[in-house]
KEKERO-297687 format. One record per atom (N, C-alpha, C, O): x, y, z; atom name; residue number from 0; residue in one letter. Coordinates in nm, 3 decimals, padded with zeros to 5 digits. Example, Ala and Ser with C-alpha at 12.3 -4.5 7.8 and 13.67 -1.06 7.14 Angstrom:
X = 01.319; Y = -00.569; Z = 00.780; site = N; pos = 0; code = a
X = 01.230; Y = -00.450; Z = 00.780; site = CA; pos = 0; code = a
X = 01.320; Y = -00.330; Z = 00.780; site = C; pos = 0; code = a
X = 01.424; Y = -00.332; Z = 00.846; site = O; pos = 0; code = a
X = 01.285; Y = -00.225; Z = 00.708; site = N; pos = 1; code = s
X = 01.367; Y = -00.106; Z = 00.714; site = CA; pos = 1; code = s
X = 01.290; Y = 00.003; Z = 00.787; site = C; pos = 1; code = s
X = 01.341; Y = 00.114; Z = 00.804; site = O; pos = 1; code = s
END
This chain:
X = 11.781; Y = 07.289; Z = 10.162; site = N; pos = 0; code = x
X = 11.643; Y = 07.264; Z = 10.131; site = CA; pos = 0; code = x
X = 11.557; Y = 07.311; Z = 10.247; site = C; pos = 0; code = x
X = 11.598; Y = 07.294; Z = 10.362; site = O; pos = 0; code = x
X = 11.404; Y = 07.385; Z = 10.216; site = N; pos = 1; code = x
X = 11.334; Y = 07.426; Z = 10.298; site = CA; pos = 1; code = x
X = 11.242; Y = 07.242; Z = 10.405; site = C; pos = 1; code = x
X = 11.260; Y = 07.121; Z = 10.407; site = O; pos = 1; code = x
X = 11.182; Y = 07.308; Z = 10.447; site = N; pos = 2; code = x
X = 11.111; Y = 07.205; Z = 10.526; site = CA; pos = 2; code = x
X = 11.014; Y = 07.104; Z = 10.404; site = C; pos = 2; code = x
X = 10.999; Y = 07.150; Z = 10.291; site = O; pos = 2; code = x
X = 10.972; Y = 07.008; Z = 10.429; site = N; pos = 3; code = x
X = 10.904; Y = 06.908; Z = 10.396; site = CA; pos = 3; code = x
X = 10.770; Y = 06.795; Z = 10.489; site = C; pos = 3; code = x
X = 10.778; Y = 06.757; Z = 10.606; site = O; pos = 3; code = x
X = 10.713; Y = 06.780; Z = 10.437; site = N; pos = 4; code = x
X = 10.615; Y = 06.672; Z = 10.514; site = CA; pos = 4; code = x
X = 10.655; Y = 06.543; Z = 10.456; site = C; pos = 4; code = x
X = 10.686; Y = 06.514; Z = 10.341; site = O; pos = 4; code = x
X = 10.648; Y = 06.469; Z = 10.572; site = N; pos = 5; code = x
X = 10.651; Y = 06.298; Z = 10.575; site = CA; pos = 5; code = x
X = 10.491; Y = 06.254; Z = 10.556; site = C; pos = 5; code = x
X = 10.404; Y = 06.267; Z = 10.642; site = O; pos = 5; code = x
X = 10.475; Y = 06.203; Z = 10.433; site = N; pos = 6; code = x
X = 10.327; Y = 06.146; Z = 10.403; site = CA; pos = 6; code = x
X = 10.396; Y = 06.051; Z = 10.376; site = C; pos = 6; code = x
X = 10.492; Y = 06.048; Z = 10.299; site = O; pos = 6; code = x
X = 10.309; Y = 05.887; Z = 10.494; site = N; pos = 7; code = x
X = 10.297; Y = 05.757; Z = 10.437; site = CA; pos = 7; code = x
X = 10.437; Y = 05.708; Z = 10.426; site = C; pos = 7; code = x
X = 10.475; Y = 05.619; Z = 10.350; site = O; pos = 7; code = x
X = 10.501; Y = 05.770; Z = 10.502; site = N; pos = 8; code = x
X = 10.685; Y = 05.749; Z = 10.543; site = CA; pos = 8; code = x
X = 10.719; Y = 05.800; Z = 10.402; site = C; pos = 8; code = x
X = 10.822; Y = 05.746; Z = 10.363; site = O; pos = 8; code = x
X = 10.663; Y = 05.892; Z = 10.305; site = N; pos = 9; code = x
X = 10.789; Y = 05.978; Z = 10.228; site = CA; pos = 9; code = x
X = 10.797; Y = 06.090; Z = 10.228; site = C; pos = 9; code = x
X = 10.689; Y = 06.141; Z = 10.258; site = O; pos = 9; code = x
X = 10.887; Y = 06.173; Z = 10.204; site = N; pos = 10; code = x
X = 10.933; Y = 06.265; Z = 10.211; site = CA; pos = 10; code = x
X = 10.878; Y = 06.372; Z = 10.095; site = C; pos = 10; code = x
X = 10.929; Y = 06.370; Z = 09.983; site = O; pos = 10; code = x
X = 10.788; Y = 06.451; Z = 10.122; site = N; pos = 11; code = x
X = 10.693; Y = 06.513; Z = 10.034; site = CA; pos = 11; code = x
X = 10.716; Y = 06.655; Z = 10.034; site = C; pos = 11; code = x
X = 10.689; Y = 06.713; Z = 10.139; site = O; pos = 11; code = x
X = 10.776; Y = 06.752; Z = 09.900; site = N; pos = 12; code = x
X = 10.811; Y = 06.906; Z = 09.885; site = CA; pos = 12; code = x
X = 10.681; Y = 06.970; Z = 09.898; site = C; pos = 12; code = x
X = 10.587; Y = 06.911; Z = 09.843; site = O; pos = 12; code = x
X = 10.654; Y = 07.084; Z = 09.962; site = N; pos = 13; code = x
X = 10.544; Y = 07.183; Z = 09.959; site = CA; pos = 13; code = x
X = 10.466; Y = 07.177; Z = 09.826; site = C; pos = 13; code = x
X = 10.357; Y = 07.121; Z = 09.811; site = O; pos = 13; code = x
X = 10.548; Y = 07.254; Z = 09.715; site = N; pos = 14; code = x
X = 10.509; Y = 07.225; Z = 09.600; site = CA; pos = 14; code = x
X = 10.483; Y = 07.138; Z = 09.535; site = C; pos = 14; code = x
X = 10.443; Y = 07.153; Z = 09.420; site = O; pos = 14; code = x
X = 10.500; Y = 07.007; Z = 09.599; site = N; pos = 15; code = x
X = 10.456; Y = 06.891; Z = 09.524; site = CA; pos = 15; code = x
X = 10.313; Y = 06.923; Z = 09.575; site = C; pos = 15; code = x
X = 10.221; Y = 06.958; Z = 09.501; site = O; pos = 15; code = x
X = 10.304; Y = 06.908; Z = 09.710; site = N; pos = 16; code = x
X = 10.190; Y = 06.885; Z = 09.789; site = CA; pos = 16; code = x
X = 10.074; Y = 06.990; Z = 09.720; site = C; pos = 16; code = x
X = 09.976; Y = 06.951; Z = 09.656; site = O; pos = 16; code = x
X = 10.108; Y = 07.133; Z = 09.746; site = N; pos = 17; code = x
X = 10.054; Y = 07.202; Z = 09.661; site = CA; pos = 17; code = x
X = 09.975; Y = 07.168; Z = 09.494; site = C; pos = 17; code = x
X = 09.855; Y = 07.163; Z = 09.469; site = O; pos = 17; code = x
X = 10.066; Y = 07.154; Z = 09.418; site = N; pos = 18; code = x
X = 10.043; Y = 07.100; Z = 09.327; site = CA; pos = 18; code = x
X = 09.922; Y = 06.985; Z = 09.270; site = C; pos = 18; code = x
X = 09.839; Y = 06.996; Z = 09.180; site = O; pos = 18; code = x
X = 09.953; Y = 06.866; Z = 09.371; site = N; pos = 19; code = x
X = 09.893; Y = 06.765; Z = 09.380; site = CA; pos = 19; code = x
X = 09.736; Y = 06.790; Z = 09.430; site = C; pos = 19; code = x
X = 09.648; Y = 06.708; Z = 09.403; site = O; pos = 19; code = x
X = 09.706; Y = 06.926; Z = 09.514; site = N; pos = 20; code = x
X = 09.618; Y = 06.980; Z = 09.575; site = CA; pos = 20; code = x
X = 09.494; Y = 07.041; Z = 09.472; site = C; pos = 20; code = x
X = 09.373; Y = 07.023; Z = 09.479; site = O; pos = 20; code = x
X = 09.573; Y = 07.117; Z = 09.379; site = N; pos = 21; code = x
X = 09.480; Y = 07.156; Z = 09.269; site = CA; pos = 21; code = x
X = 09.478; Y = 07.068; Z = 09.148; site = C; pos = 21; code = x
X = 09.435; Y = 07.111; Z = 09.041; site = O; pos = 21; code = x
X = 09.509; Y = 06.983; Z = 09.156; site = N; pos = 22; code = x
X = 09.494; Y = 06.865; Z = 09.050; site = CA; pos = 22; code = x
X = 09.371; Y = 06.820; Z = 09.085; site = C; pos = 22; code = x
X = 09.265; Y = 06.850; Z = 09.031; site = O; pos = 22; code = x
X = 09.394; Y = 06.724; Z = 09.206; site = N; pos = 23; code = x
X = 09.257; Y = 06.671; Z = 09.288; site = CA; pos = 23; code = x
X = 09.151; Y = 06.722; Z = 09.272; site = C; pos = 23; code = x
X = 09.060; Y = 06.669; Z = 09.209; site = O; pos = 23; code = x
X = 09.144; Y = 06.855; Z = 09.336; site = N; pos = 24; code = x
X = 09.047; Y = 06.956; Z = 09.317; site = CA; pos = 24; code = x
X = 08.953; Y = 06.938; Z = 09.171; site = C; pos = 24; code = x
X = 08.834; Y = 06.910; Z = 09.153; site = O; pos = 24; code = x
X = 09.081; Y = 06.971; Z = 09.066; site = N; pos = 25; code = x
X = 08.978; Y = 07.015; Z = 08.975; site = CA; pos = 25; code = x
X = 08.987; Y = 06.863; Z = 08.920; site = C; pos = 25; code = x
X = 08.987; Y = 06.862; Z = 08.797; site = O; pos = 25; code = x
X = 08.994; Y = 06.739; Z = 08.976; site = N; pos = 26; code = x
X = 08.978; Y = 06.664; Z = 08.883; site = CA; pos = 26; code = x
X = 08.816; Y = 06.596; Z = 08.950; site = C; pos = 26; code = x
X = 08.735; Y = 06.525; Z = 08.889; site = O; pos = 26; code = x
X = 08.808; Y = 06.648; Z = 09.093; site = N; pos = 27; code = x
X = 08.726; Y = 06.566; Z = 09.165; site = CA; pos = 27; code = x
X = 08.608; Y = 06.722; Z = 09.110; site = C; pos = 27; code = x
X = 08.498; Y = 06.700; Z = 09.161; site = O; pos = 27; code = x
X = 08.606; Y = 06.843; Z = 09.038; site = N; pos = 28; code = x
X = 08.552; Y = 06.913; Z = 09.047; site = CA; pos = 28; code = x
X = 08.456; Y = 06.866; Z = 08.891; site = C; pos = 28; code = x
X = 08.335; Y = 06.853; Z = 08.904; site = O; pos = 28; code = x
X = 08.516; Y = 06.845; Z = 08.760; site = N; pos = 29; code = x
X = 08.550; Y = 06.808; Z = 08.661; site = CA; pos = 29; code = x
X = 08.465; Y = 06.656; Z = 08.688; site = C; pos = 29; code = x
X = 08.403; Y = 06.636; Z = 08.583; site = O; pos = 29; code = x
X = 08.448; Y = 06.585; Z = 08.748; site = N; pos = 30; code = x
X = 08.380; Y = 06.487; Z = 08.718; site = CA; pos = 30; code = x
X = 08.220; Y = 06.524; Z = 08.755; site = C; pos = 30; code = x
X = 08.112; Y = 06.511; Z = 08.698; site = O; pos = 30; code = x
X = 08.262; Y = 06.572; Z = 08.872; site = N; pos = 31; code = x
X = 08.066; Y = 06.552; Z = 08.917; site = CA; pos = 31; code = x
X = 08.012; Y = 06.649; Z = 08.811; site = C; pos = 31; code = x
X = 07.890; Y = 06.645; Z = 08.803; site = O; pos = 31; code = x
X = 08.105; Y = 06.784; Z = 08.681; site = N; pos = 32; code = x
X = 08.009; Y = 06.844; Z = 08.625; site = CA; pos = 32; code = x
X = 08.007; Y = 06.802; Z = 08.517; site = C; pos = 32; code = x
X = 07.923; Y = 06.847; Z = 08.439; site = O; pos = 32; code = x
X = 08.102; Y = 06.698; Z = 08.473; site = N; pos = 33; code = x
X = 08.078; Y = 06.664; Z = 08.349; site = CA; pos = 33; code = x
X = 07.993; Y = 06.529; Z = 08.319; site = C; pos = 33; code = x
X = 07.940; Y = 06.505; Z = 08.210; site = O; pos = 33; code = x
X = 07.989; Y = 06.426; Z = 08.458; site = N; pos = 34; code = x
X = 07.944; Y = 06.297; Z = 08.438; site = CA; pos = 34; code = x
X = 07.776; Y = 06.325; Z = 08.413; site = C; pos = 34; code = x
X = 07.706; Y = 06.413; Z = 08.462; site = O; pos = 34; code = x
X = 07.736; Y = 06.203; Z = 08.306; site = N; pos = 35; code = x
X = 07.606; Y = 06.207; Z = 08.279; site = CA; pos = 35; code = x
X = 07.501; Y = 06.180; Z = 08.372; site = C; pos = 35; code = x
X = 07.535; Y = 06.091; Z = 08.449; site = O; pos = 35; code = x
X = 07.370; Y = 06.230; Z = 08.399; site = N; pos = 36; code = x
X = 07.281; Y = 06.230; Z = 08.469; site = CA; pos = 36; code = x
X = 07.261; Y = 06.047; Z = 08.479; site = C; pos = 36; code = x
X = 07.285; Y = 05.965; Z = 08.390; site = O; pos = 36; code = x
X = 07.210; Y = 06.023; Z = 08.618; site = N; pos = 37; code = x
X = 07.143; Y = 05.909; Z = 08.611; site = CA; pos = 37; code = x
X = 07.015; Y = 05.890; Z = 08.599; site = C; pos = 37; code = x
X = 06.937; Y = 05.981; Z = 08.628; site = O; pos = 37; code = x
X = 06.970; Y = 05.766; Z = 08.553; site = N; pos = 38; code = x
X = 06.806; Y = 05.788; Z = 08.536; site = CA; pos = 38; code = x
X = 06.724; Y = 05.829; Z = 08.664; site = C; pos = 38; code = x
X = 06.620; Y = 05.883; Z = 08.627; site = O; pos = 38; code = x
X = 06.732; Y = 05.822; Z = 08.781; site = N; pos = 39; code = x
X = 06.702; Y = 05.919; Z = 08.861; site = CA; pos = 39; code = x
X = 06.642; Y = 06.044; Z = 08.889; site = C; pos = 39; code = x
X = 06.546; Y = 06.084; Z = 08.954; site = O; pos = 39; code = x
X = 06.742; Y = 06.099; Z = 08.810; site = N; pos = 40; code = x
X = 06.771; Y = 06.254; Z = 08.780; site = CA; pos = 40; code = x
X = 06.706; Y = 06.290; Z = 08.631; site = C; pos = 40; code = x
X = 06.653; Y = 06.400; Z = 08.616; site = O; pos = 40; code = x
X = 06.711; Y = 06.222; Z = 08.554; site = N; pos = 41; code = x
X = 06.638; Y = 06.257; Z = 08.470; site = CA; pos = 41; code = x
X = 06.493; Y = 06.225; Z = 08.452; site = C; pos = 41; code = x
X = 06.428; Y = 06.287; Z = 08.367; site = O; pos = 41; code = x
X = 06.444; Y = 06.141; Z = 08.517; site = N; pos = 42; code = x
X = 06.306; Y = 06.116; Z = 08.557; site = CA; pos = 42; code = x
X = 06.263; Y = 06.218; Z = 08.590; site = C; pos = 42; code = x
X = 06.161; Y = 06.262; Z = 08.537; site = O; pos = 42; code = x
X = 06.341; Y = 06.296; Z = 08.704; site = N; pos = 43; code = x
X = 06.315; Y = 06.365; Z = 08.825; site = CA; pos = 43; code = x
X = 06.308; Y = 06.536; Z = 08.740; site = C; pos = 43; code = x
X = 06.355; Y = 06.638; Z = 08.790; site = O; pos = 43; code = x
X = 06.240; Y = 06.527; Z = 08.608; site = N; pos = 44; code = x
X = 06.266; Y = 06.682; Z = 08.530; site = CA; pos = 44; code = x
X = 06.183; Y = 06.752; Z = 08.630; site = C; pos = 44; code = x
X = 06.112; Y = 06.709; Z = 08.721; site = O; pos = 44; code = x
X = 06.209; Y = 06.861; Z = 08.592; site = N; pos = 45; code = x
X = 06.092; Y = 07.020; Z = 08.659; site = CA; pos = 45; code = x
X = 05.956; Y = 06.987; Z = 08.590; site = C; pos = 45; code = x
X = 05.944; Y = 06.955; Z = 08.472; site = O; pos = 45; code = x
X = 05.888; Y = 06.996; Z = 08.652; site = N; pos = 46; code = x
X = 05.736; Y = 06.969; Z = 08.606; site = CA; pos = 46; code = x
X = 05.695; Y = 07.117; Z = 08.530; site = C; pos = 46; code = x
X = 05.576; Y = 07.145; Z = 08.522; site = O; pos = 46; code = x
X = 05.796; Y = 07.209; Z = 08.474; site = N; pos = 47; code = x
X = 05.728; Y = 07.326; Z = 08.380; site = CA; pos = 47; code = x
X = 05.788; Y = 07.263; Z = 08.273; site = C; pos = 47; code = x
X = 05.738; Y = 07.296; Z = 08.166; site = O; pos = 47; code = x
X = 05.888; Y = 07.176; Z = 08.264; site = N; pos = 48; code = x
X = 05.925; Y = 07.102; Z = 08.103; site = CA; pos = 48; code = x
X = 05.844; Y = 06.984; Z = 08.064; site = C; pos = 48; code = x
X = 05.869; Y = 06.927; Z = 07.958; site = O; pos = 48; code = x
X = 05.744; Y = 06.942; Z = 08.144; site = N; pos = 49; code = x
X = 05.668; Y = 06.815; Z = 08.116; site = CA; pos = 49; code = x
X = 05.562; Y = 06.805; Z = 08.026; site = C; pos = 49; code = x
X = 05.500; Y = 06.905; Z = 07.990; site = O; pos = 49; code = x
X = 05.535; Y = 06.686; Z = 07.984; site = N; pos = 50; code = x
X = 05.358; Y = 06.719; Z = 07.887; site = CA; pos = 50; code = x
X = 05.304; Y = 06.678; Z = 07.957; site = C; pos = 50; code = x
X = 05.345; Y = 06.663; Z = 08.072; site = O; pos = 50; code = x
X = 05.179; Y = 06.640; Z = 07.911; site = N; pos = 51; code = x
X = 05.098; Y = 06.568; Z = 07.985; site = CA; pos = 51; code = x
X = 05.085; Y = 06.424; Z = 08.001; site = C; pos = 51; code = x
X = 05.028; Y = 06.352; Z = 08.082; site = O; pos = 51; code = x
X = 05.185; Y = 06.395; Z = 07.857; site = N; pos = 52; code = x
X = 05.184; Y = 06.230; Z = 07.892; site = CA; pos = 52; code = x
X = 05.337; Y = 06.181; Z = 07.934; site = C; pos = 52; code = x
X = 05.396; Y = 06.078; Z = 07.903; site = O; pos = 52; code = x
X = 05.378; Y = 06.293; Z = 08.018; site = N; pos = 53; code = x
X = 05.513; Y = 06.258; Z = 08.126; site = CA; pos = 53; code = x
X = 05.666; Y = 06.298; Z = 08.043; site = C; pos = 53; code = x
X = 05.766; Y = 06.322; Z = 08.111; site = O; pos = 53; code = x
X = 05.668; Y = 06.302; Z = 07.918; site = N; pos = 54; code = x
X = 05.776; Y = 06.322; Z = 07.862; site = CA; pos = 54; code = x
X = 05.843; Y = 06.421; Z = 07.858; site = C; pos = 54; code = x
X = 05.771; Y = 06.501; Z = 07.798; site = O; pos = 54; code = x
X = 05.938; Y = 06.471; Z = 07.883; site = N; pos = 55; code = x
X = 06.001; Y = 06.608; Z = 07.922; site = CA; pos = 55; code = x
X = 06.017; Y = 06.687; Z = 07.779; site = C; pos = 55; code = x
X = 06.053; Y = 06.627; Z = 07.678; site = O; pos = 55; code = x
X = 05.986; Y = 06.828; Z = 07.778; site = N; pos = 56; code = x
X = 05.957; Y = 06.888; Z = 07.615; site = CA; pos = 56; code = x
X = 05.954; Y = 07.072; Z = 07.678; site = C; pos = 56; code = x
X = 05.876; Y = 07.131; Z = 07.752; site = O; pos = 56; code = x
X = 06.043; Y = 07.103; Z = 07.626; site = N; pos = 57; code = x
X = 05.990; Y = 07.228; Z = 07.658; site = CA; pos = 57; code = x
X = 05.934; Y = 07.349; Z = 07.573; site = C; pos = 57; code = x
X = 05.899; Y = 07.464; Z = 07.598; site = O; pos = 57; code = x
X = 05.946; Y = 07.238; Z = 07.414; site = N; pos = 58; code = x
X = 05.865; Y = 07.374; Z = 07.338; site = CA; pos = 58; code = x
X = 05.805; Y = 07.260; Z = 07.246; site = C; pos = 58; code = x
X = 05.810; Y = 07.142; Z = 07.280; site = O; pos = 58; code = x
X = 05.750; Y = 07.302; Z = 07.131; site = N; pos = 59; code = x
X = 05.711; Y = 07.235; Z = 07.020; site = CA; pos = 59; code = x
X = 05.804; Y = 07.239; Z = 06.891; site = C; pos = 59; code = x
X = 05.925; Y = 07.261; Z = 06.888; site = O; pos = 59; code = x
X = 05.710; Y = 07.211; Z = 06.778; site = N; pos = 60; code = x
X = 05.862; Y = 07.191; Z = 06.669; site = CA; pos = 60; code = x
X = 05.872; Y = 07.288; Z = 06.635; site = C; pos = 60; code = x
X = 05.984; Y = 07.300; Z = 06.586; site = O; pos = 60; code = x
X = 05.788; Y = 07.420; Z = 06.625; site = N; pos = 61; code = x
X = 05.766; Y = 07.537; Z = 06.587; site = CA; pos = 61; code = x
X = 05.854; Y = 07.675; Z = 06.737; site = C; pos = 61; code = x
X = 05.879; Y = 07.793; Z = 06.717; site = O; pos = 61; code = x
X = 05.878; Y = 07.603; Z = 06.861; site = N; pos = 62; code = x
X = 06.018; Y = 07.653; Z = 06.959; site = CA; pos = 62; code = x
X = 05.929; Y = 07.742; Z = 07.008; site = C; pos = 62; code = x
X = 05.975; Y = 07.848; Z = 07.049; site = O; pos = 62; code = x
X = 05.778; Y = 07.719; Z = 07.015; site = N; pos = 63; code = x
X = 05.657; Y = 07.791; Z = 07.069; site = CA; pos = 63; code = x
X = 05.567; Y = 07.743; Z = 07.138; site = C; pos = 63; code = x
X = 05.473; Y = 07.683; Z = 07.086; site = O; pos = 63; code = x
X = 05.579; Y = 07.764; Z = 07.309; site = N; pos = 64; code = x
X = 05.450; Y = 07.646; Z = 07.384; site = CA; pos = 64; code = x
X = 05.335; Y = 07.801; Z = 07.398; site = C; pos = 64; code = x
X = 05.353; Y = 07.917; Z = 07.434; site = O; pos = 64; code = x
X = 05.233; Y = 07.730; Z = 07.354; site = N; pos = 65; code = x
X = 05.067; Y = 07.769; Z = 07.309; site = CA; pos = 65; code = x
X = 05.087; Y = 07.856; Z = 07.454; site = C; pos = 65; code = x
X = 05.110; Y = 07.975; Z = 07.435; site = O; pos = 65; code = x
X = 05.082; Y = 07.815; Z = 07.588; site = N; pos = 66; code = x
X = 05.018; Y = 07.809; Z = 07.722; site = CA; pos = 66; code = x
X = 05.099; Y = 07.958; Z = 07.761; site = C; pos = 66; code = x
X = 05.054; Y = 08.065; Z = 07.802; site = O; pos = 66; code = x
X = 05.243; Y = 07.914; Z = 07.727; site = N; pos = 67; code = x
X = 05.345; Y = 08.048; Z = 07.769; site = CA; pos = 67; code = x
X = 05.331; Y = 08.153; Z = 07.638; site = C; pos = 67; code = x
X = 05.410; Y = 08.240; Z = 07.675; site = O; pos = 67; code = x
X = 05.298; Y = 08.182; Z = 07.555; site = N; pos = 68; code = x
X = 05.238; Y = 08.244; Z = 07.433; site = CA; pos = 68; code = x
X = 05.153; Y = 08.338; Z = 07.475; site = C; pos = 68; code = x
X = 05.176; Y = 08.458; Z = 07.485; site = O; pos = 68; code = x
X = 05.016; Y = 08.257; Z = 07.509; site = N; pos = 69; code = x
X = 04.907; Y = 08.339; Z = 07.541; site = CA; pos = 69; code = x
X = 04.950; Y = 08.431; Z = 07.672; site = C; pos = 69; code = x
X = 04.930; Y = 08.552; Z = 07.666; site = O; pos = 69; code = x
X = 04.981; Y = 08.402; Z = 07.734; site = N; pos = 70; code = x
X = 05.061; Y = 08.446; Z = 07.901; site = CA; pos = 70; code = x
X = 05.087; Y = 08.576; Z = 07.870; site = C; pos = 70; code = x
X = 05.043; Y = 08.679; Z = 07.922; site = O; pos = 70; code = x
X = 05.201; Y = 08.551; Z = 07.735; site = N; pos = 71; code = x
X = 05.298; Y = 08.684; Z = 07.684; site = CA; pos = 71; code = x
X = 05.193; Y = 08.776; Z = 07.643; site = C; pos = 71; code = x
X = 05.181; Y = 08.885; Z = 07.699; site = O; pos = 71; code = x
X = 05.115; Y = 08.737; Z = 07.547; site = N; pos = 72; code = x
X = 05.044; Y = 08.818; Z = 07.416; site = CA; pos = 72; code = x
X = 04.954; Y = 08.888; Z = 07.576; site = C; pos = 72; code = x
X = 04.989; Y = 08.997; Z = 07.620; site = O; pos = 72; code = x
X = 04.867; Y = 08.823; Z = 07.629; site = N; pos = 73; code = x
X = 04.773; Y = 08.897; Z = 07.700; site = CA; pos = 73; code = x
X = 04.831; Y = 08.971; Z = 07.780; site = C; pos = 73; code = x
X = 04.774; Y = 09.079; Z = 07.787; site = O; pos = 73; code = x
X = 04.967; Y = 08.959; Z = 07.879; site = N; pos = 74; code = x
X = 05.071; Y = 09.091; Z = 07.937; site = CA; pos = 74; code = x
X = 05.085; Y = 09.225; Z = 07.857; site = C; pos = 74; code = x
X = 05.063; Y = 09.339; Z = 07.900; site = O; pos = 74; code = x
X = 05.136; Y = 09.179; Z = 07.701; site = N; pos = 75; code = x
X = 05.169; Y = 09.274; Z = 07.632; site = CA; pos = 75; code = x
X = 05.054; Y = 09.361; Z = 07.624; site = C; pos = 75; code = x
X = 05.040; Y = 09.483; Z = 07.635; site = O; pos = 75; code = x
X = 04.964; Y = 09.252; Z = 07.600; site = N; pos = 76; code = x
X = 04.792; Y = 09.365; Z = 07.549; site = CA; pos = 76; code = x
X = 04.751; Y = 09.459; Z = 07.682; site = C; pos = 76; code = x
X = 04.695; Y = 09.569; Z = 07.676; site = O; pos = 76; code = x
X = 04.786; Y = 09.398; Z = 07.786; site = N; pos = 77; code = x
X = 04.741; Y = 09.508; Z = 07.938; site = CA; pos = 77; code = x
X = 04.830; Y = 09.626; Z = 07.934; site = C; pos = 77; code = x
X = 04.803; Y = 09.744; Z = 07.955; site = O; pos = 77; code = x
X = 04.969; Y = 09.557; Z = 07.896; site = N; pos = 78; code = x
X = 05.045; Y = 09.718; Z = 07.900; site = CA; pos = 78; code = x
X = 05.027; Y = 09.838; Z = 07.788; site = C; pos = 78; code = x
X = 05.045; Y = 09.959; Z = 07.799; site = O; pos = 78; code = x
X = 04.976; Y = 09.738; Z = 07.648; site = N; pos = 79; code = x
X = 04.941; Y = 09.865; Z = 07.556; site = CA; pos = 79; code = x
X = 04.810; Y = 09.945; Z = 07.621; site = C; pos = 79; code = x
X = 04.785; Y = 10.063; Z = 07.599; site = O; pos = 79; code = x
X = 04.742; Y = 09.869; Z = 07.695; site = N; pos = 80; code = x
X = 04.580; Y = 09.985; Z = 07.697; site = CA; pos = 80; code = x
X = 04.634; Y = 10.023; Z = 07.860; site = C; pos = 80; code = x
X = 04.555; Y = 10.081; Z = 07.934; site = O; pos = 80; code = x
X = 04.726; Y = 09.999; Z = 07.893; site = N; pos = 81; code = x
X = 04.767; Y = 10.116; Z = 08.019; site = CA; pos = 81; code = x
X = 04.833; Y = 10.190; Z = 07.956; site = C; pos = 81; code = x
X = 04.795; Y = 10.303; Z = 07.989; site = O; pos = 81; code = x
X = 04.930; Y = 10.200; Z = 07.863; site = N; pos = 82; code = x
X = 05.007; Y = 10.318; Z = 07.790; site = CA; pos = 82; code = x
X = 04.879; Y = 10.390; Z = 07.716; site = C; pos = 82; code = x
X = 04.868; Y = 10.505; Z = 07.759; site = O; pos = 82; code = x
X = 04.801; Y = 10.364; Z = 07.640; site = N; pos = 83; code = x
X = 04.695; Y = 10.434; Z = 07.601; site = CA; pos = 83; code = x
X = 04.613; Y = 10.527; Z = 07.695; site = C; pos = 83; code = x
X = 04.601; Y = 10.650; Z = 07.696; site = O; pos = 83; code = x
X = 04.555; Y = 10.422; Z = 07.780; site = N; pos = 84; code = x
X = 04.541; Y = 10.497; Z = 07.867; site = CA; pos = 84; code = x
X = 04.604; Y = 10.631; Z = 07.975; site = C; pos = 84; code = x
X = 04.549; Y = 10.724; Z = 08.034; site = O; pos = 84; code = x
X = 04.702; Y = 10.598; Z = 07.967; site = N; pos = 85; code = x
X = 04.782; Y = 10.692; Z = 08.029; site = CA; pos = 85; code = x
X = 04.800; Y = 10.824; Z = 07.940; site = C; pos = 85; code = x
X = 04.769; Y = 10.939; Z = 07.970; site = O; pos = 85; code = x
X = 04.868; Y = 10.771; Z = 07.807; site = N; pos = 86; code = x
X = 04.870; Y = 10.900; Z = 07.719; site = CA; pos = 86; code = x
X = 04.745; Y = 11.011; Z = 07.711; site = C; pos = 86; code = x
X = 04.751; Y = 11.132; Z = 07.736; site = O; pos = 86; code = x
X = 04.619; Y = 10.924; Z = 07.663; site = N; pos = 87; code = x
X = 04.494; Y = 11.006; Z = 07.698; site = CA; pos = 87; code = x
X = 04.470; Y = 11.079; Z = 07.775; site = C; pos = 87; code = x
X = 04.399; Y = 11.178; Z = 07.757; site = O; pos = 87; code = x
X = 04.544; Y = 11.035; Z = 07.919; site = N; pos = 88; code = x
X = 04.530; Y = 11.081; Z = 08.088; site = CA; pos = 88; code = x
X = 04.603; Y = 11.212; Z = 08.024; site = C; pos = 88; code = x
X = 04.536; Y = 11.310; Z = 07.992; site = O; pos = 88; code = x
X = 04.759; Y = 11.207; Z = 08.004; site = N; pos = 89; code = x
X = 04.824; Y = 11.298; Z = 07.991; site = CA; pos = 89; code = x
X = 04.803; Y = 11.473; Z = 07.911; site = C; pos = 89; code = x
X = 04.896; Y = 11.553; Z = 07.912; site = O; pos = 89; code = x
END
């Protein structure tokens, strides 16, 4: 038999040790991503998912916020009259 470690006065194989190593790992990895938020943390949302009367929401029932909408539509509208513009240029 190859060498061994004495853990806690027993006599412990590499591969156990090994073994026992990535268990831990992913079991201690496996909890913190699966356990549920505490109220803390969920209090604590990003203030771009919030309303105004504190409740966390990030779209409406229609999966469309008004505020990020207009944002889009008026981007889109600057780049059509710079492409217009440009073509004309051209």
């Amino acid at each position: 038999m190859g060498a061994a470690y004495k853990i806690l006065g027993k006599t412990v194989q590499p591969h156990v040790l090994a073994i026992s190593t990535f268990i831990a790992t992913a079991a201690v990895t496996s909890y913190f991503t699966i356990k549920p938020k505490s109220r803390d943390e969920t209090e604590n949302t990003s203030p771009l998912n919030q309303t105004s009367d504190g409740k966390s929401s990030t779209a409406n029932a229609d999966g469309k916020d008004d505020d990020v909408m207009k944002s889009i539509e008026g981007f889109l509208n600057d780049l059509e009259k710079d492409a217009k513009q440009d073509t004309k240029a051209s």
